[in-house]
C-alpha positions as CSV (number, residue, x, y, z in Angstrom):
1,X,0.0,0.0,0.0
2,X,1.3,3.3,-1.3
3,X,1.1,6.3,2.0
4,X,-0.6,9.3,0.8
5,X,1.2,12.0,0.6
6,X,0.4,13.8,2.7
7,X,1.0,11.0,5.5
8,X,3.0,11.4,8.2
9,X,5.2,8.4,9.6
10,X,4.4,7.2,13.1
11,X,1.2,8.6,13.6
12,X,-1.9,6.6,12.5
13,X,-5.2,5.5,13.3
14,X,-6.5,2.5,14.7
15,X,-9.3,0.9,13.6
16,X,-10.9,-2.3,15.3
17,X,-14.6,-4.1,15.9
18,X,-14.0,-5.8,19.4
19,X,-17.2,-8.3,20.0
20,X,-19.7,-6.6,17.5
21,X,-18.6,-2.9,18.6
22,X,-16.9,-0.4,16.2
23,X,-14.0,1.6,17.9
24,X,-11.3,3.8,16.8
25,X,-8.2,5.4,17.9
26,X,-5.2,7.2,17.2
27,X,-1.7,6.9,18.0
28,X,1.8,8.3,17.6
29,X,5.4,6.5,17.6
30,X,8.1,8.8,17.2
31,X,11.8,9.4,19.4
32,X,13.7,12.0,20.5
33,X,17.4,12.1,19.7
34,X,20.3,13.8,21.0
35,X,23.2,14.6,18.9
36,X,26.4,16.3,19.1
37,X,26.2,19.1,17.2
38,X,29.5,18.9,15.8
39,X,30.3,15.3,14.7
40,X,25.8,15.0,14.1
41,X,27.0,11.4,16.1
42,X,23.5,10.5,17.9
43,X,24.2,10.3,21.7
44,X,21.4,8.9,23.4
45,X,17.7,8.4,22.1
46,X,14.3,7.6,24.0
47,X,11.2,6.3,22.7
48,X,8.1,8.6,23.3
49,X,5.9,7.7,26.1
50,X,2.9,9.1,27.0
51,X,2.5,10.4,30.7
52,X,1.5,9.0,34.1
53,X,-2.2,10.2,33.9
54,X,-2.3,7.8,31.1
55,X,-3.2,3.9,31.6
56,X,-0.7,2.4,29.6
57,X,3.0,4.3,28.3
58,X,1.9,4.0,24.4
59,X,0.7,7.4,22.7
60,X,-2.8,6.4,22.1
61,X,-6.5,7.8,22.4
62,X,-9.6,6.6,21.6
63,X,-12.0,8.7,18.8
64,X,-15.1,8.4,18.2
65,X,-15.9,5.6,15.3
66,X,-17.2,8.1,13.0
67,X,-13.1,9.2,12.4
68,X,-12.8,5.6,11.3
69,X,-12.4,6.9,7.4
70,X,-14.2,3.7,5.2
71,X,-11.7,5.1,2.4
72,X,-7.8,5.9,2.7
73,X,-8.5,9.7,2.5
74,X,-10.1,11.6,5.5
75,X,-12.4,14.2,5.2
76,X,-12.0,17.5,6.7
77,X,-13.7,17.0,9.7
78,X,-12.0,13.6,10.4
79,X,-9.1,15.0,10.0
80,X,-9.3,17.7,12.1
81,X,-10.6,15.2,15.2
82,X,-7.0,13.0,14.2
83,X,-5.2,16.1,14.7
84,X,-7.0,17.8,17.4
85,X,-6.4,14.7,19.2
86,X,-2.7,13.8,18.5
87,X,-2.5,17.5,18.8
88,X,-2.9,16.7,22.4
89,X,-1.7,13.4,22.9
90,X,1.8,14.8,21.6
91,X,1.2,17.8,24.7
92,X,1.0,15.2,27.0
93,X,3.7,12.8,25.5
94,X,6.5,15.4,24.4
95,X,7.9,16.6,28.0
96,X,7.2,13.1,29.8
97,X,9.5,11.9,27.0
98,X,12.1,14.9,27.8
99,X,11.7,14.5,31.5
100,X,13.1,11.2,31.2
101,X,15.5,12.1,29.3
102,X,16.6,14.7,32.1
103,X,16.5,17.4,29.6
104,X,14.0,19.4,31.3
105,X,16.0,20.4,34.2
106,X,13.7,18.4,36.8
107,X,13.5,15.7,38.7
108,X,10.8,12.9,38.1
109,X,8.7,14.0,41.3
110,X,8.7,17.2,39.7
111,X,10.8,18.9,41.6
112,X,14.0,21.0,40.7
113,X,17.0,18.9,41.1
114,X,19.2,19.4,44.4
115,X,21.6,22.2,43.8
116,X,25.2,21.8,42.6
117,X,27.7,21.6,45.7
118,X,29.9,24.5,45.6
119,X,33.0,24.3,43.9
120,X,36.1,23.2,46.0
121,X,39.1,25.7,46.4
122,X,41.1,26.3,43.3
123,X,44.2,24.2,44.1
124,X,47.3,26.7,43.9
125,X,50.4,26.1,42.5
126,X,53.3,26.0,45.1
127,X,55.5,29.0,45.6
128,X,59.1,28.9,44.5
């Protein structure tokens, strides 16, 4: 199946019929990278994860069935419900995923981390 092109990779929807029900979702997979800005080497990456208010870690929400498109294209108001909602599942999912990363300058509970101990005495050289 060829994308269309205007489709984005790692975000999708979700289509399923669990015990004579129609539901729908949609989801995002993406990571964030770090790399060295001079040698573009990549030095650490993390997966996205969606935040603690969230059942589960995977980047997911359910939509209502309508979204479901029965064709590849969506229409205009479908897609505006897919991006309103991974509009705000990526909210949610962006700074979880840079928190543990440690890139956000806080601790997991939240907090600030602990300040820096100061710096020890500059060590002088020995008089002659």
């Amino acid at each position: 199946m060829t994308p269309a092109p205007d489709a984005l990779p790692g975000f999708g929807i979700w289509h399923y019929t669990p015990l004579n029900s129609e539901a729908c979702g949609v989801f995002a997979s993406y990571a964030i990278v770090l790399v060295d800005a001079k040698t573009l080497k990549p030095h650490w990456a993390a997966l996205g994860i969606a935040s603690p208010v969230h059942p589960t870690r995977v980047i997911y929400r359910d939509v209502p069935a309508a979204t479901c498109p029965a064709k590849p294209e969506l229409s205009p108001d479908q897609a505006a419900t897919v991006k309103q909602a991974l509009d705000e599942e990526l909210a949610d999912s962006i700074p979880e995923t840079m928190l543990h990363m440690a890139l956000t300058g806080m601790m997991g509970s939240g907090d600030p981390p602990p300040a820096p101990s100061p710096p020890a005495s500059p060590v002088q050289a020995p008089s002659r």
